[in-house]
C-alpha positions, 0 to 999 in steps of 0.5 A: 076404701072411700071415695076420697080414697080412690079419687087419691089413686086416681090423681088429677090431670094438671097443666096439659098433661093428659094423664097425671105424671108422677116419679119414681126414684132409684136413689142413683148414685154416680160414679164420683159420688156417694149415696149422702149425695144421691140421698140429698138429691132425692130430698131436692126432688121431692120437694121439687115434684111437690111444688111443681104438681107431680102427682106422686113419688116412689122409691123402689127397693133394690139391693146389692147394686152400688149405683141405687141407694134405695135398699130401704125403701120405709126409710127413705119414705119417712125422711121425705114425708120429713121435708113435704108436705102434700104429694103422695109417697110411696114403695115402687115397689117394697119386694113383698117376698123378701120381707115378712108381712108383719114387718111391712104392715107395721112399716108402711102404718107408721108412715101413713101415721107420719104423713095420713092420708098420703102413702101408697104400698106398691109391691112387687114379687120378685127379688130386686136383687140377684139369687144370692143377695135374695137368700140371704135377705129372705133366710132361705135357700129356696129362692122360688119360694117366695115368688110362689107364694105371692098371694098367699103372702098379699092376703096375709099383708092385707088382713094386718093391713086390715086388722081382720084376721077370722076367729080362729085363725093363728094371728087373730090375736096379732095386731099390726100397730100403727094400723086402722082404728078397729074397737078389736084393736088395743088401745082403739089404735091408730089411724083413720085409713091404711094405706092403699096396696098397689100390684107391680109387675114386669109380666103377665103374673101381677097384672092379672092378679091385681085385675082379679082383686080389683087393685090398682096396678104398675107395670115396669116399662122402663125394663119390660117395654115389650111386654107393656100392652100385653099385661096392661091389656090382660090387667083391664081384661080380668078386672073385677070391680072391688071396693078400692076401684070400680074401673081398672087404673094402670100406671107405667114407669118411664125412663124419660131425661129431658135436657137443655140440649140434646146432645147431652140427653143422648150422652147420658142415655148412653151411660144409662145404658152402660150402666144396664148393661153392667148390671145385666151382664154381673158387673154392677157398679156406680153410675158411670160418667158420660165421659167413661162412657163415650170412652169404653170400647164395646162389642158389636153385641154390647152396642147392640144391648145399649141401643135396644136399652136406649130405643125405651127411654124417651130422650132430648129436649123438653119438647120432644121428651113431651112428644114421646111421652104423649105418644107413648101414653096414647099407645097404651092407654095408661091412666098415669106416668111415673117418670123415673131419670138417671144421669150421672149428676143429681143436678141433670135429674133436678133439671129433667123434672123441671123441663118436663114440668114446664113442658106440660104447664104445669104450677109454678115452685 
């Protein structure tokens, strides 16, 4: 990787924003809607986060979940490098397990051949989905598998990423086409540069193997929050420097919903805690109304799983979502945030980025 390349994982600081603030998109979809609505939205956002600055933009892989349109991750990917023209894109991640490797190379090279020098491979271990969705997604009846085998399946990703597979080996006759021009490669194909491979996690696992190999890594606090500085501080303990970074880089997803008053960020923080407690509990569903929100009766153990939820997600005005994220990203000693939203309507998610953007100065659309 060059040194362009690794100044492009690191970003830039604009505005006053101490680190660069990115976004990762779940593709919600709120009850009353559709996922042609929640698509469109996602399309909106993009160009809205190129314009304002946003560093980068991801789209996470999830499947079997009404509420998030985003179980094709390389296909979102491709419409919105469609409709901009500058920020970064990328998986937040694609579920390396449920997929051949093969498959993701010759996926995430024709993107980067659709929009060179602008996306990014985040992958991550575990399912996004529950144990039967990923058994018939992987054609298998041994879950475990998957996740066991991480890096052996991330060496066999990276060499077709690389195209350089040893002499002798079974695949080194195998080429992932679109992939990096190589004088092996038929054809001299096909782009100066391969995407770089980021490592996600929710625990321990990813973090010290991205720190092993060098990688850069994204840890899921808007799920894990407990779990946050542990892994960060395990990722900078085992760092190695590699060719792809000399220093450890660490990115975390926030839940963050800035709104014009803040009693309606405190109603659509309630539904997204709704919404986590369905899924948590089996009970799936689109995102639901603040309204049907406020109006479900719950127990005391369902009300304490929605303010625990709702205790990490940083919530209310501009100004104090701002607050909350300084303070959070001082804590950690995070080098980047990446703001995921969800609300009930696509035009609240528009309007949180737009606040936060204006809250930290930074360029006008």
């Amino acid at each position: 990787m060059s040194a362009d390349e690794a100044d492009e994982i690191r970003g830039t600081t604009h505005g006053t924003a101490p680190v660069p603030l990115s976004v990762l998109d779940l593709v919600t979809v709120g009850a009353g809607r559709t996922a042609t609505d929640a698509l469109r939205t996602s399309v909106e956002l993009s160009r809205l986060a190129e314009a304002r600055g946003f560093h980068r933009y991801w789209v996470a892989e999830h499947h079997s979940m009404p509420g998030v349109a985003s179980s094709s991750p390389a296909v979102i990917l491709a419409h919105l490098a469609a409709h901009t023209d500058r920020i970064r894109l990328g998986s937040g991640g694609v579920m390396l397990p449920n997929h051949a490797p093969l498959v993701i190379a010759e996926q995430f090279g024709t993107l980067e051949a659709m929009a060179p020098g602008r996306v990014d491979l985040g992958l991550g271990r575990a399912p996004g989905t529950d144990g039967a969705t990923a058994a018939a997604l992987r054609r298998t009846d041994t879950l475990n598998e998957g996740a066991d085998d991480f890096p052996q399946q991330l060496a066999e990703l990276t060499r077709f990423l690389d195209d350089d597979f040893p002499d002798g080996h079974p695949y080194r006759r195998i080429h992932a086409i679109p992939g990096p021009v190589q004088g092996s490669t038929p054809g001299g194909v096909q782009s100066p540069h391969r995407p770089p491979i980021w490592l996600l996690g929710s625990s321990g696992f990813s973090a010290q193997l991205a720190g092993m190999l060098g990688l850069p890594f994204a840890f899921a606090h808007h799920f894990s929050a407990q779990n946050t500085i542990p892994a960060l501080d395990l990722y900078r303990q085992t760092f190695r420097p590699s060719e792809v970074l000399a220093e450890p880089y660490a990115l975390i997803g926030v839940s963050a919903l800035a709104t014009d008053e803040e009693g309606e960020a405190r109603r659509q923080t309630r539904a997204m805690g709704l919404n986590m407690l369905r899924l948590r509990t089996g009970r799936p569903g689109l995102f639901p109304d603040p309204a049907e929100a406020e109006r479900q009766e719950l127990g005391p153990m369902e009300e304490e799983f929605i303010d625990s939820w709702s205790s990490n997600v940083v919530y209310g005005t501009a100004d104090e979502v701002r607050a909350g994220l300084d303070g959070l990203q001082k804590r950690t000693g995070a080098d980047e945030l990446m703001l995921t939203t969800h609300a009930h309507r696509g035009e609240l998610r528009l309007r949180s980025y737009e606040l936060i953007a204006d809250a930290y100065g930074l360029p006008t659309a």
